[in-house]
N, CA, C and O atoms as CSV, one atom per row, in Angstrom:
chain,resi,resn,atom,element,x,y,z
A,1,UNK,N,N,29.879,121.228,92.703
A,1,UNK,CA,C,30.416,119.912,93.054
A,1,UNK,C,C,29.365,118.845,92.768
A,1,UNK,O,O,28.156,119.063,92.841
A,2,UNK,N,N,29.964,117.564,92.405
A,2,UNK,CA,C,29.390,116.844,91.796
A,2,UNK,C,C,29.178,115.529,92.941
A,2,UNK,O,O,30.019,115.571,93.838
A,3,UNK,N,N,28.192,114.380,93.043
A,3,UNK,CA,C,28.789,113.342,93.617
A,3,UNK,C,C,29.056,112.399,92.800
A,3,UNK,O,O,28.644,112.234,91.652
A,4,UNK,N,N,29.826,111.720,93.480
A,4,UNK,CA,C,30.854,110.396,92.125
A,4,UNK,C,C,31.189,109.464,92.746
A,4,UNK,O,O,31.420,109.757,93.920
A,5,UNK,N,N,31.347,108.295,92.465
A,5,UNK,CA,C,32.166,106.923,92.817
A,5,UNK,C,C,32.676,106.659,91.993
A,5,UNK,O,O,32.317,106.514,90.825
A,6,UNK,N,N,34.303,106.473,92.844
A,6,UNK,CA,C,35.579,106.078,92.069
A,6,UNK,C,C,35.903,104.783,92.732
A,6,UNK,O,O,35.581,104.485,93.883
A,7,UNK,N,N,36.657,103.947,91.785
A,7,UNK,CA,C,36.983,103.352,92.200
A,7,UNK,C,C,38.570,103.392,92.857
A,7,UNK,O,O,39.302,104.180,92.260
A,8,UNK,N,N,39.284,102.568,94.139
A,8,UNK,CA,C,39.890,102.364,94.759
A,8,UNK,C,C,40.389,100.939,95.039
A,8,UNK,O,O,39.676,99.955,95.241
A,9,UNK,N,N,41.753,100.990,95.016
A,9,UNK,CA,C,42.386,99.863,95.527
A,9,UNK,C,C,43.253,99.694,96.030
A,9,UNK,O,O,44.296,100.130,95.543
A,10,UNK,N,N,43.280,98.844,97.488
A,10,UNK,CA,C,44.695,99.017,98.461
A,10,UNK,C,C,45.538,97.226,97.914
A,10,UNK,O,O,45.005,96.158,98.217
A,11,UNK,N,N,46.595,97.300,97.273
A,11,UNK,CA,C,47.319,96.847,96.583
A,11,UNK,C,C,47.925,95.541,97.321
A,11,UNK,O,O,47.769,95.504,98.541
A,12,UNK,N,N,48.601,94.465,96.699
A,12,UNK,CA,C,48.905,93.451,97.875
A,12,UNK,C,C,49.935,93.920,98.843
A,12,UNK,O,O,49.832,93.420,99.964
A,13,UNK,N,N,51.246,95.068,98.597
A,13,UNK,CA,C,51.607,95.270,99.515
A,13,UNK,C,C,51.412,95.644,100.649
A,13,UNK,O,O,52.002,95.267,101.661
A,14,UNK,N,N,50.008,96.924,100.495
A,14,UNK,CA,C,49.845,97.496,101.291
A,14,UNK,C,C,48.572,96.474,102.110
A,14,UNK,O,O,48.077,97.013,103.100
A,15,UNK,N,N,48.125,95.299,101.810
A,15,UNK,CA,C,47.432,94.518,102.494
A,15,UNK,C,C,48.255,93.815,103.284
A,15,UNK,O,O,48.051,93.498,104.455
A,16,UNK,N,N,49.320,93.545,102.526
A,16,UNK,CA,C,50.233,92.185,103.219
A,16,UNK,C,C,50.684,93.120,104.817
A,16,UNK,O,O,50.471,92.706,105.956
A,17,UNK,N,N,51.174,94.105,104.533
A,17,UNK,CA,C,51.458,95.061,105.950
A,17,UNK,C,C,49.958,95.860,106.224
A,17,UNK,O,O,50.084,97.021,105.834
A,18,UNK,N,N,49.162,95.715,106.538
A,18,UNK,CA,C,47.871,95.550,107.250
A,18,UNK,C,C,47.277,97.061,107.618
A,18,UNK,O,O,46.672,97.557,108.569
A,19,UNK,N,N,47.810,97.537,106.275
A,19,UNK,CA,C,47.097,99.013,106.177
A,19,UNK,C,C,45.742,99.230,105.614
A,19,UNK,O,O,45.161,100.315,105.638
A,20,UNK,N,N,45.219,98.003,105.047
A,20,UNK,CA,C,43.539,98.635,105.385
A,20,UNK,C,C,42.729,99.047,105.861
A,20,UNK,O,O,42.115,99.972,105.327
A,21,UNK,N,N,42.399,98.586,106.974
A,21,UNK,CA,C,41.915,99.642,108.094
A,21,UNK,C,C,41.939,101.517,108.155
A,21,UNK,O,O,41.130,102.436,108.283
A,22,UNK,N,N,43.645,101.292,107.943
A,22,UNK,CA,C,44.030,102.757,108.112
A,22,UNK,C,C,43.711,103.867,106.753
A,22,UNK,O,O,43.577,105.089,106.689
A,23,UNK,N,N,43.673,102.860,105.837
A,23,UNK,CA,C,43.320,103.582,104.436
A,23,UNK,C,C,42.165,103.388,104.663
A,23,UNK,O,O,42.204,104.269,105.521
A,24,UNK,N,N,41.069,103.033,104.709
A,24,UNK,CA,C,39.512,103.218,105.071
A,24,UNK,C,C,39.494,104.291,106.065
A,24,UNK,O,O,38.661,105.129,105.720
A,25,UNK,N,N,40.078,104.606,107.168
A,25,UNK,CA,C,39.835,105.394,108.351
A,25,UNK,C,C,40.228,106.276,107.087
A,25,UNK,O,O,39.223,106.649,106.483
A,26,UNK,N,N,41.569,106.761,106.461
A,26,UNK,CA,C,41.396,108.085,105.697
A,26,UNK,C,C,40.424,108.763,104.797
A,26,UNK,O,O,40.170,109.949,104.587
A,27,UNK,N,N,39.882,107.450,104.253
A,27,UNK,CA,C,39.277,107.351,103.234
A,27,UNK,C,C,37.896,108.338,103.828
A,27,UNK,O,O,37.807,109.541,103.586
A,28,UNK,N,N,36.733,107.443,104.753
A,28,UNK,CA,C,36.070,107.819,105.905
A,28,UNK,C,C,36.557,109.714,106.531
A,28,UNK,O,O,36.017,110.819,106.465
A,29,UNK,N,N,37.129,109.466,106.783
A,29,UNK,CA,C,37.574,111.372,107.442
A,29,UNK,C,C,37.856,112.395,106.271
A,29,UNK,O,O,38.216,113.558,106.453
A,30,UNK,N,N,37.613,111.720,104.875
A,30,UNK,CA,C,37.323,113.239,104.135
A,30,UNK,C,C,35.766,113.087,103.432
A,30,UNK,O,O,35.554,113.583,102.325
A,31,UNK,N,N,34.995,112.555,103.976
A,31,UNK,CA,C,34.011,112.472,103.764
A,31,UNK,C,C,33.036,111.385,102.818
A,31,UNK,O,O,31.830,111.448,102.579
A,32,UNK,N,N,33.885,110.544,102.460
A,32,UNK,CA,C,33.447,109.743,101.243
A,32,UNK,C,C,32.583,108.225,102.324
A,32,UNK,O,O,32.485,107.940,103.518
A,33,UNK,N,N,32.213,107.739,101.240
A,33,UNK,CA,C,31.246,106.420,101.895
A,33,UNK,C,C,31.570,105.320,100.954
A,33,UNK,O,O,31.516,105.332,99.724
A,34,UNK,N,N,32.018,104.090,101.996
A,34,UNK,CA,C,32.256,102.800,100.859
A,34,UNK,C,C,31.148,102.059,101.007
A,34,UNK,O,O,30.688,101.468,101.984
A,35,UNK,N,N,30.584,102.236,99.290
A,35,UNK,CA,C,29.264,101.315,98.617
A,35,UNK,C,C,29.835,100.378,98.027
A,35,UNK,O,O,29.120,99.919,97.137
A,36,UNK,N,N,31.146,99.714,98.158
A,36,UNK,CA,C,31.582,98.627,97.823
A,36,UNK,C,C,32.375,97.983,97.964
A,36,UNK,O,O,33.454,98.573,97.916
A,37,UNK,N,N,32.464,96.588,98.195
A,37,UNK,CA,C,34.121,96.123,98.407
A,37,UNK,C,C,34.340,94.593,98.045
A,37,UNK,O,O,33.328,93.996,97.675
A,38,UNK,N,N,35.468,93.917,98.101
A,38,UNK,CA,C,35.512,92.826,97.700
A,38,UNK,C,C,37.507,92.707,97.901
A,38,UNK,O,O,38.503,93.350,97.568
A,39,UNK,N,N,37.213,91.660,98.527
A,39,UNK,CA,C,38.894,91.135,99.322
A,39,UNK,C,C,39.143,90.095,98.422
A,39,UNK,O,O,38.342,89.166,98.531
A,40,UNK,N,N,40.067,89.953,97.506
A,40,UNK,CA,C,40.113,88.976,96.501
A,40,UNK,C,C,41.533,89.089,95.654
A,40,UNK,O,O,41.778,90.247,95.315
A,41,UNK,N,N,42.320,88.297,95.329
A,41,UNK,CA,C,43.594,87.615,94.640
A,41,UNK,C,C,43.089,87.607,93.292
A,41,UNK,O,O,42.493,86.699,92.714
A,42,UNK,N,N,43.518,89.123,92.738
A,42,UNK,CA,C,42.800,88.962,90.945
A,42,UNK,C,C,43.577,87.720,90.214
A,42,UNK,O,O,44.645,87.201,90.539
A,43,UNK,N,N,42.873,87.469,89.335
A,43,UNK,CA,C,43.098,86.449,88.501
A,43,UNK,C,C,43.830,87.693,87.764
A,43,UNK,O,O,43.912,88.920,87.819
A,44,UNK,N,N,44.349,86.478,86.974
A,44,UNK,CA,C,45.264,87.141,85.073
A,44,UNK,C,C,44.657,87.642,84.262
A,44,UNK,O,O,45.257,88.119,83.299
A,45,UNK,N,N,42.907,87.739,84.367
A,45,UNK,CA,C,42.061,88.277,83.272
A,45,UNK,C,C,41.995,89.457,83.507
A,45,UNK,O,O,42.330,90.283,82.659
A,46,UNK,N,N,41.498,89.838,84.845
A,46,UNK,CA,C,41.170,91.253,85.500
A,46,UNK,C,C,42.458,91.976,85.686
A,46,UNK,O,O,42.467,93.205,85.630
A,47,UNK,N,N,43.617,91.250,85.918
A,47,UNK,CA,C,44.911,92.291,86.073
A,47,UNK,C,C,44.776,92.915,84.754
A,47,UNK,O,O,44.388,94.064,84.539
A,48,UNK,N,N,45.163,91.971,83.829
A,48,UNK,CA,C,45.290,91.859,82.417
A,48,UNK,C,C,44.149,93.428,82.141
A,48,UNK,O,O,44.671,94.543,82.108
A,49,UNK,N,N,42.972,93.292,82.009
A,49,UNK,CA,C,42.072,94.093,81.838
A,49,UNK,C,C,42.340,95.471,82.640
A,49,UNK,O,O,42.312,96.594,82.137
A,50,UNK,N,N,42.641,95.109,84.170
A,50,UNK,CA,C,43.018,96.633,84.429
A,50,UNK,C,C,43.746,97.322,84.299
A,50,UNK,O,O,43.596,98.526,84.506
A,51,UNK,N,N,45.128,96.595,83.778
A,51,UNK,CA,C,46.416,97.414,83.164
A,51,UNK,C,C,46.422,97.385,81.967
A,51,UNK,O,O,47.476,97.618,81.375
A,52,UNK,N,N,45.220,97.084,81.251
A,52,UNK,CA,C,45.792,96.859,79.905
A,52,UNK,C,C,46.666,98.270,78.893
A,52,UNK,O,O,47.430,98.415,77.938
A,53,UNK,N,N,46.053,98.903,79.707
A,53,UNK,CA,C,46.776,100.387,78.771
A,53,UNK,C,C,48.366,100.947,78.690
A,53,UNK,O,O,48.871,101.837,78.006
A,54,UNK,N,N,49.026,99.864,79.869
A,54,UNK,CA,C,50.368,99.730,79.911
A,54,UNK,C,C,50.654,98.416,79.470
A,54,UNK,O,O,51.115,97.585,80.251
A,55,UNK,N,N,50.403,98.144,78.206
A,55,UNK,CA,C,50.633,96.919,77.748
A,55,UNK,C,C,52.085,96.800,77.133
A,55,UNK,O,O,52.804,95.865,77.487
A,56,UNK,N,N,52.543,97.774,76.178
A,56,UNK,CA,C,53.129,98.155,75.873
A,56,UNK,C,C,54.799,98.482,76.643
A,56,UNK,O,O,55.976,98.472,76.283
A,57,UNK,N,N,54.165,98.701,77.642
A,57,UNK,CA,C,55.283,99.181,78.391
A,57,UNK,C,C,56.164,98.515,79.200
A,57,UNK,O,O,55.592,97.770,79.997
A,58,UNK,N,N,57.808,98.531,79.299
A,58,UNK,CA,C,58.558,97.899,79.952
A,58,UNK,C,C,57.949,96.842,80.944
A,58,UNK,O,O,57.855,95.624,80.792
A,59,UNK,N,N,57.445,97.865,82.315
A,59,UNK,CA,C,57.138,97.366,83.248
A,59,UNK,C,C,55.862,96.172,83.482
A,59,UNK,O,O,55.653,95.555,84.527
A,60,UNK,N,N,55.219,96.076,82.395
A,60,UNK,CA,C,54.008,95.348,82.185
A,60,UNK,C,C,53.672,94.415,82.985
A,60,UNK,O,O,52.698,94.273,83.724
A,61,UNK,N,N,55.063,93.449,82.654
A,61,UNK,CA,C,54.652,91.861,83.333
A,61,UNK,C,C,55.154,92.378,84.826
A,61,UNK,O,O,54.691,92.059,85.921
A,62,UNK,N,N,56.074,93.134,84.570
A,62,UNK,CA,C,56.378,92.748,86.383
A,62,UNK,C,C,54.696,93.366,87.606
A,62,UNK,O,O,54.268,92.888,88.657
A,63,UNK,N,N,54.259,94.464,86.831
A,63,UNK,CA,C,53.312,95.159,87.279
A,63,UNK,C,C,52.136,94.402,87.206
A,63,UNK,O,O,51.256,94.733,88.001
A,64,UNK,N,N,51.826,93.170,86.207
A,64,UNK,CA,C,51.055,91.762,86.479
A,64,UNK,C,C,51.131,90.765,87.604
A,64,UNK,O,O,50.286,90.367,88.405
A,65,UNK,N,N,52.212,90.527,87.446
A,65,UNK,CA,C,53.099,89.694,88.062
A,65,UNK,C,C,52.879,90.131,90.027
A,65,UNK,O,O,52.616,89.366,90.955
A,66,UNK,N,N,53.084,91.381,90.034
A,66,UNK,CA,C,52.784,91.810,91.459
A,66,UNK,C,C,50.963,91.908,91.835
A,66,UNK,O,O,50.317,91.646,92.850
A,67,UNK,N,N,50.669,92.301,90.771
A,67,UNK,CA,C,48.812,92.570,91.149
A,67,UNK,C,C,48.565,91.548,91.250
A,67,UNK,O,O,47.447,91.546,91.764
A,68,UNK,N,N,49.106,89.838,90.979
A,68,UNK,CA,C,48.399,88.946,91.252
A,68,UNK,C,C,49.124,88.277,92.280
A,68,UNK,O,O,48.896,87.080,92.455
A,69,UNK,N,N,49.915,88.833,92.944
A,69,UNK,CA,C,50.969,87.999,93.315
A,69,UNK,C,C,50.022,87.542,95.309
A,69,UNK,O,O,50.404,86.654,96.071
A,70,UNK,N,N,48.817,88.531,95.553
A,70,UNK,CA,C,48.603,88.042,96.820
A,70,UNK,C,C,47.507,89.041,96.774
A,70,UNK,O,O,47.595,89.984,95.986
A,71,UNK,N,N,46.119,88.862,97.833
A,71,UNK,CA,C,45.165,89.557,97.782
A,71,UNK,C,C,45.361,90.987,97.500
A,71,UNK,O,O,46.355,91.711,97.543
A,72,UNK,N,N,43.798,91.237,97.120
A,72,UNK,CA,C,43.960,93.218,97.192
A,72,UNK,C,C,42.465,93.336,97.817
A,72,UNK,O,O,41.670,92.398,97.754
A,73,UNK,N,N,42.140,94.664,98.465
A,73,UNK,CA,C,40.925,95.068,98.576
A,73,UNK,C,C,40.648,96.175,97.740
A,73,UNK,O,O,41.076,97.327,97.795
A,74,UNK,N,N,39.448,95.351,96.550
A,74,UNK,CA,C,39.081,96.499,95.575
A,74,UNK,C,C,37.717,97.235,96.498
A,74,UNK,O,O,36.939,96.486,97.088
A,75,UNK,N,N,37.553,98.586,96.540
A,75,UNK,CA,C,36.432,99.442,97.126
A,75,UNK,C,C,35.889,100.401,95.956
A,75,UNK,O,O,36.498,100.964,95.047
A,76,UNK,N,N,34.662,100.389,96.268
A,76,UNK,CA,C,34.051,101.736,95.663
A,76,UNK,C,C,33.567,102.766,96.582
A,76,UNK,O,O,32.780,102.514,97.494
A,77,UNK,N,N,34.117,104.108,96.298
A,77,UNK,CA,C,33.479,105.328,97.516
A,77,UNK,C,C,32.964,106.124,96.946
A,77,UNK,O,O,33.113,106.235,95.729
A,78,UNK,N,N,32.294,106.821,97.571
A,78,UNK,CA,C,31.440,108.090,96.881
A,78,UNK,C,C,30.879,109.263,97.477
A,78,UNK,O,O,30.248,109.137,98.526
A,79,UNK,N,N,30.976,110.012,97.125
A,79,UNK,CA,C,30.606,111.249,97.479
A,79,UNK,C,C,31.253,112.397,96.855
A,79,UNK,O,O,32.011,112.284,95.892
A,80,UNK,N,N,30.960,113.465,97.390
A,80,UNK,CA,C,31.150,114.897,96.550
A,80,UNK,C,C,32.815,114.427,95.475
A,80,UNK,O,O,33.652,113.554,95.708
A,81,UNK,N,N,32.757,115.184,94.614
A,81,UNK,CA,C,34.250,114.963,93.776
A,81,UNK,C,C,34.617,114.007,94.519
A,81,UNK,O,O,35.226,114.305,95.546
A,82,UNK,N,N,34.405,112.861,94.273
A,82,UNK,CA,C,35.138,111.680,95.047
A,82,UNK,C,C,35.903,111.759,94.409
A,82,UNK,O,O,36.780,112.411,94.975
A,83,UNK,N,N,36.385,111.307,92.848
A,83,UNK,CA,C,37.503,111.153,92.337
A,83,UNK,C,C,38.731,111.990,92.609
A,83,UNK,O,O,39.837,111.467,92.746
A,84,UNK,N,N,38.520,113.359,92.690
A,84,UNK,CA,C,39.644,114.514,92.711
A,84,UNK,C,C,40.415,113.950,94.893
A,84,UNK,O,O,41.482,113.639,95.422
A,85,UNK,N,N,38.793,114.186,95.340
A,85,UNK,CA,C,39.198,114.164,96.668
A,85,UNK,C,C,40.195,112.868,97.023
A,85,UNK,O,O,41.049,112.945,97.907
A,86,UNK,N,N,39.980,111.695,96.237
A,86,UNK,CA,C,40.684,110.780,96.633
A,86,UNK,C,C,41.885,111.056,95.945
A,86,UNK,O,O,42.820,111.164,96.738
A,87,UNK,N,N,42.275,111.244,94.522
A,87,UNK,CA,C,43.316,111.278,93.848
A,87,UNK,C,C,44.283,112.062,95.301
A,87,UNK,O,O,45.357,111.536,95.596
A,88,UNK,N,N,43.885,113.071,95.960
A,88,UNK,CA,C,44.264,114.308,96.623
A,88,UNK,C,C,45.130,112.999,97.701
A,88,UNK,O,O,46.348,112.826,97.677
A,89,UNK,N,N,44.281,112.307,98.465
A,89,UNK,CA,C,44.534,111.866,99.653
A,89,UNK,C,C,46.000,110.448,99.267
A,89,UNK,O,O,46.865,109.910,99.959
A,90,UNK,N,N,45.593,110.356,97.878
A,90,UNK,CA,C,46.138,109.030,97.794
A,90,UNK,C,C,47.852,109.737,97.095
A,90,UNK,O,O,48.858,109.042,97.241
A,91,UNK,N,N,47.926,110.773,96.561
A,91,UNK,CA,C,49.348,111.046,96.230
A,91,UNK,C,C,49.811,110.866,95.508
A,91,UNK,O,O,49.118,110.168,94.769
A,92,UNK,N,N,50.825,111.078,95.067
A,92,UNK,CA,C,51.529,110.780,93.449
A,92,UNK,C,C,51.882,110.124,93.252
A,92,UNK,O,O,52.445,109.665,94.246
A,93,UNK,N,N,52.081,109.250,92.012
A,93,UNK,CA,C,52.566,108.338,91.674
A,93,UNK,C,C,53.732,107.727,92.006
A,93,UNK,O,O,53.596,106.537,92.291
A,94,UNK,N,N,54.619,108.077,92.049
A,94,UNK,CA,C,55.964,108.555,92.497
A,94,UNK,C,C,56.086,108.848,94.154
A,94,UNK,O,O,55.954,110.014,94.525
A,95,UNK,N,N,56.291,107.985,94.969
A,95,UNK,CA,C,56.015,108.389,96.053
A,95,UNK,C,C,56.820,109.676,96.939
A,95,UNK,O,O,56.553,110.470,97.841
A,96,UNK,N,N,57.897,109.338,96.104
A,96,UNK,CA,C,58.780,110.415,96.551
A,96,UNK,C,C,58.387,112.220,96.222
A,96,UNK,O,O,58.896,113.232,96.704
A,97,UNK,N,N,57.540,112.091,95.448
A,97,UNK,CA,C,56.642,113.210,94.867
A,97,UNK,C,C,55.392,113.621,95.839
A,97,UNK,O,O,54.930,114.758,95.932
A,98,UNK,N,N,54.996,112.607,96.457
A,98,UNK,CA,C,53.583,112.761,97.353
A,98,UNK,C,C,54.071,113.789,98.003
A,98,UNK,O,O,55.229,114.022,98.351
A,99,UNK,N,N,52.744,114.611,98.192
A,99,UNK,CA,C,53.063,115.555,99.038
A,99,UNK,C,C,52.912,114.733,100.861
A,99,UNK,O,O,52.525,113.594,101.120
A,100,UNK,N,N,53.306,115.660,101.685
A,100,UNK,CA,C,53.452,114.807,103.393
A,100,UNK,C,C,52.038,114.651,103.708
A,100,UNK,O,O,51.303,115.308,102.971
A,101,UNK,N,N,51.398,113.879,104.706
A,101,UNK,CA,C,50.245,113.246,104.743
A,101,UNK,C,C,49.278,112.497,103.763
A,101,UNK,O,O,48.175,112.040,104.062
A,102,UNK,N,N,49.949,112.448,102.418
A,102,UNK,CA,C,49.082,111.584,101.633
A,102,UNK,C,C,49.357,109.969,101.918
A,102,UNK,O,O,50.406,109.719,102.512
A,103,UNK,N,N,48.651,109.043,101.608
A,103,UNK,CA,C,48.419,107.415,101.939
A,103,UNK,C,C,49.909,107.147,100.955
A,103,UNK,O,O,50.232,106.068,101.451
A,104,UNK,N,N,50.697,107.355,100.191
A,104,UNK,CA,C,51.425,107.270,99.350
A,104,UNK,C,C,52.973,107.623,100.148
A,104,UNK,O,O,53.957,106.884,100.194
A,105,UNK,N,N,52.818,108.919,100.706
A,105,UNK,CA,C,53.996,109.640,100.814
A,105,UNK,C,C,54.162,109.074,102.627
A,105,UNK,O,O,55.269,109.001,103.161
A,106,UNK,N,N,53.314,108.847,103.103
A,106,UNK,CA,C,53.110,107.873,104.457
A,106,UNK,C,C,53.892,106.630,104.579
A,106,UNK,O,O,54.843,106.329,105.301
A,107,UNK,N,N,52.901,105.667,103.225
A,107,UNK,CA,C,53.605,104.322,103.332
A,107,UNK,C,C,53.946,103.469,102.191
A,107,UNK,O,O,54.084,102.249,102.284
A,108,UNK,N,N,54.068,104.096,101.190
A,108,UNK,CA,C,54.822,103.283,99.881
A,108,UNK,C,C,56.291,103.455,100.250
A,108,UNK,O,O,56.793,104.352,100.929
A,109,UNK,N,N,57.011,102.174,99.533
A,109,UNK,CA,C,58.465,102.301,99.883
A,109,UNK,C,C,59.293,102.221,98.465
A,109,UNK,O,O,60.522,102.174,98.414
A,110,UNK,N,N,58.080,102.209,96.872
A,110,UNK,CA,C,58.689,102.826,95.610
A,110,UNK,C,C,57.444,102.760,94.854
A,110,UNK,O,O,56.280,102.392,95.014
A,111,UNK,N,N,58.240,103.307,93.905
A,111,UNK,CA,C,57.006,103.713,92.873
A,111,UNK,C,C,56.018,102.075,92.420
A,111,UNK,O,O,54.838,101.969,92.088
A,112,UNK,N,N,56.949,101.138,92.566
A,112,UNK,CA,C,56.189,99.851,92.129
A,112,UNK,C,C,55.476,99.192,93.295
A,112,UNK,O,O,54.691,98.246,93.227
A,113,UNK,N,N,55.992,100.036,94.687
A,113,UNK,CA,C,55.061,99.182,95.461
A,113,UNK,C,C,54.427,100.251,96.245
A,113,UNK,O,O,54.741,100.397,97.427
A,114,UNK,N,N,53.642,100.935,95.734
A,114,UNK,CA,C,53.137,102.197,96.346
A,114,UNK,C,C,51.728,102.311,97.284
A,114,UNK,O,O,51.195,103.324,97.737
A,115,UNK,N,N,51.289,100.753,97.414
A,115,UNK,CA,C,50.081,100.505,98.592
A,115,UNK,C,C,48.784,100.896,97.736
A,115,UNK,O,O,47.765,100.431,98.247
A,116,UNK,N,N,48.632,101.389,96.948
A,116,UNK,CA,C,46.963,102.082,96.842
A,116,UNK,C,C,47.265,102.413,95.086
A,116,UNK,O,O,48.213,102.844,94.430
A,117,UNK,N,N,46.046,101.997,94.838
A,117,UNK,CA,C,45.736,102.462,93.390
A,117,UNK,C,C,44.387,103.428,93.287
A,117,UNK,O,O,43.494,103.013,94.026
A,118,UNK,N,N,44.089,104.445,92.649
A,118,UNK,CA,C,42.584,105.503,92.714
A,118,UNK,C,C,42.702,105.750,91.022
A,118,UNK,O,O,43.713,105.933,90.343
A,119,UNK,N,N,41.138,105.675,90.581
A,119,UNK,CA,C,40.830,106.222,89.437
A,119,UNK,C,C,40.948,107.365,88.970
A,119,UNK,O,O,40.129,108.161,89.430
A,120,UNK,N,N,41.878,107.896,87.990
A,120,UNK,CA,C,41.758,109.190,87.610
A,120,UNK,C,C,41.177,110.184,86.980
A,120,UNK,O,O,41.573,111.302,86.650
A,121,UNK,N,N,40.033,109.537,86.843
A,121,UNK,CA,C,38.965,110.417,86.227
A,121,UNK,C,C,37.914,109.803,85.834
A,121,UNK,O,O,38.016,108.583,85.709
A,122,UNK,N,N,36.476,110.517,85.494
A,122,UNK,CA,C,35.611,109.425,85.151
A,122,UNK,C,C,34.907,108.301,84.334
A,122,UNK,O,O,33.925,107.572,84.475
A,123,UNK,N,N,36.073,108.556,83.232
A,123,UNK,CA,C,36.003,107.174,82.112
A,123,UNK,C,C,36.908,106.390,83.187
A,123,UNK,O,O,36.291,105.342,83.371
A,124,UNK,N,N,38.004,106.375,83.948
A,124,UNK,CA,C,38.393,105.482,84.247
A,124,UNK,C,C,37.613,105.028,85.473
A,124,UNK,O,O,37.510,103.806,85.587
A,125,UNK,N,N,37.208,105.562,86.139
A,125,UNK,CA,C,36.483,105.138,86.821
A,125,UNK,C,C,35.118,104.188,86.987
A,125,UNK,O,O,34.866,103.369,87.871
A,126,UNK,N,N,34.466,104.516,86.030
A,126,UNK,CA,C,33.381,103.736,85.540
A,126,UNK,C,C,34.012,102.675,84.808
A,126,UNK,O,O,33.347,101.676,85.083
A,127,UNK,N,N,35.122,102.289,83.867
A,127,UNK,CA,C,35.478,101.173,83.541
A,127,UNK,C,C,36.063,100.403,84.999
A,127,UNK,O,O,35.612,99.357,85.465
A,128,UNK,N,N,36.634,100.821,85.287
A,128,UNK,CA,C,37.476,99.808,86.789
A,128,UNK,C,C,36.286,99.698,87.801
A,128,UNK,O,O,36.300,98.639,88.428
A,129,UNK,N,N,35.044,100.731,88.166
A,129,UNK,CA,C,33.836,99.874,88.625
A,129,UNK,C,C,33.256,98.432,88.265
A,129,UNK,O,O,32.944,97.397,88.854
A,130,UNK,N,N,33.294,99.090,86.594
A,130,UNK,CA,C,32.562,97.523,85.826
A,130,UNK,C,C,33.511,96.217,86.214
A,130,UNK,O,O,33.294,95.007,86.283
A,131,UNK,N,N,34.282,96.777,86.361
A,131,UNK,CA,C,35.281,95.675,86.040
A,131,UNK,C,C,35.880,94.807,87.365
A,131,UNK,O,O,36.295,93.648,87.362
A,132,UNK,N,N,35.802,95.592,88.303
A,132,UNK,CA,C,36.193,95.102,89.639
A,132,UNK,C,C,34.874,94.889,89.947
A,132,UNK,O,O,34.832,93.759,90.432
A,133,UNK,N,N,33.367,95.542,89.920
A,133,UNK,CA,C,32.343,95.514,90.226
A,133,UNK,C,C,31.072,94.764,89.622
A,133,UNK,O,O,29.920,95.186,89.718
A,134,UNK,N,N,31.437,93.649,89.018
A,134,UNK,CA,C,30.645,93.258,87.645
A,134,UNK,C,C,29.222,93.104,87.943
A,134,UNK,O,O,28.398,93.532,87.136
A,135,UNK,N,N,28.825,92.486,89.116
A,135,UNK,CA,C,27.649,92.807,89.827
A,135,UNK,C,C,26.873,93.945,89.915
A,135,UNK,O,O,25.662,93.895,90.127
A,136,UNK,N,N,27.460,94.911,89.774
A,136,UNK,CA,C,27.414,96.034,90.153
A,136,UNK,C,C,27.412,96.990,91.938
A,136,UNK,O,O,27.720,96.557,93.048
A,137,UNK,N,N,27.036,98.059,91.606
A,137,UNK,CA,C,26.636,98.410,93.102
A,137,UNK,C,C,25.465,98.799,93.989
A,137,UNK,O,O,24.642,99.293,93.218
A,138,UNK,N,N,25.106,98.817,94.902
A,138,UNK,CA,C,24.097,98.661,95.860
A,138,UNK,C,C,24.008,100.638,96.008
A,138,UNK,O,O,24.871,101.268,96.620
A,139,UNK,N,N,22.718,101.355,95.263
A,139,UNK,CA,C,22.629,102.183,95.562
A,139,UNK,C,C,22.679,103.344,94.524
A,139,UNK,O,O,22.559,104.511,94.897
């Protein structure tokens, strides 16, 4: 096992209904540590940049359109397989797919408004650090 920081993000829905806290408490109880954070209403550059790989795709603008539509809290955590461990906690895409106790299968109410975004591996991860993290991180 490796240690890693992935990046994480609890989405405007899941801010607007005041589940941060509770996604940090999960986050926290499988062992990981947040070395980063930042409470902030992305602009059109950074949405733009973090979805860019669904550019293409139907859903594009509306999936813009919502990431900017009201704050998010972007985090960085870390520790052992952070990436896998979080992918684990945070659930499938598809919420209806999450398995029971994941942050997903808990409290998303569809696939477009599913509360939480996690890096899936570690090219993506290190780009959505840089990118949410431009400063970088402490540590």
């Amino acid at each position: 096992m490796a240690e890693q920081t992935t990046y994480i993000m609890v989405k405007p829905d899941g801010v607007q209904r005041g589940l941060t806290e509770e996604i940090i408490s999960r986050f926290e109880g499988i062992g990981l540590t947040l070395v980063g954070r930042r409470d902030l209403t992305p602009d059109l550059e950074i949405a733009e940049s973090h979805y860019g790989i669904h550019k293409e795709r139907p859903f594009y603008p509306d999936l813009i359109d919502f990431i900017t539509s009201g704050p998010v809290v972007a985090m960085a955590w870390r520790g052992e397989d952070a990436i896998a461990a979080s992918r684990k906690l945070i659930g499938a895409t598809n919420w209806e797919e999450a398995e029971p106790g994941t942050i997903r299968a808990d409290f998303a109410r569809s696939i477009d408004h599913n509360v939480i975004h996690g890096s899936d591996g570690e090219e993506t991860a290190s780009f959505e650090l840089g990118l949410w993290f431009p400063e970088g991180l402490d540590g």
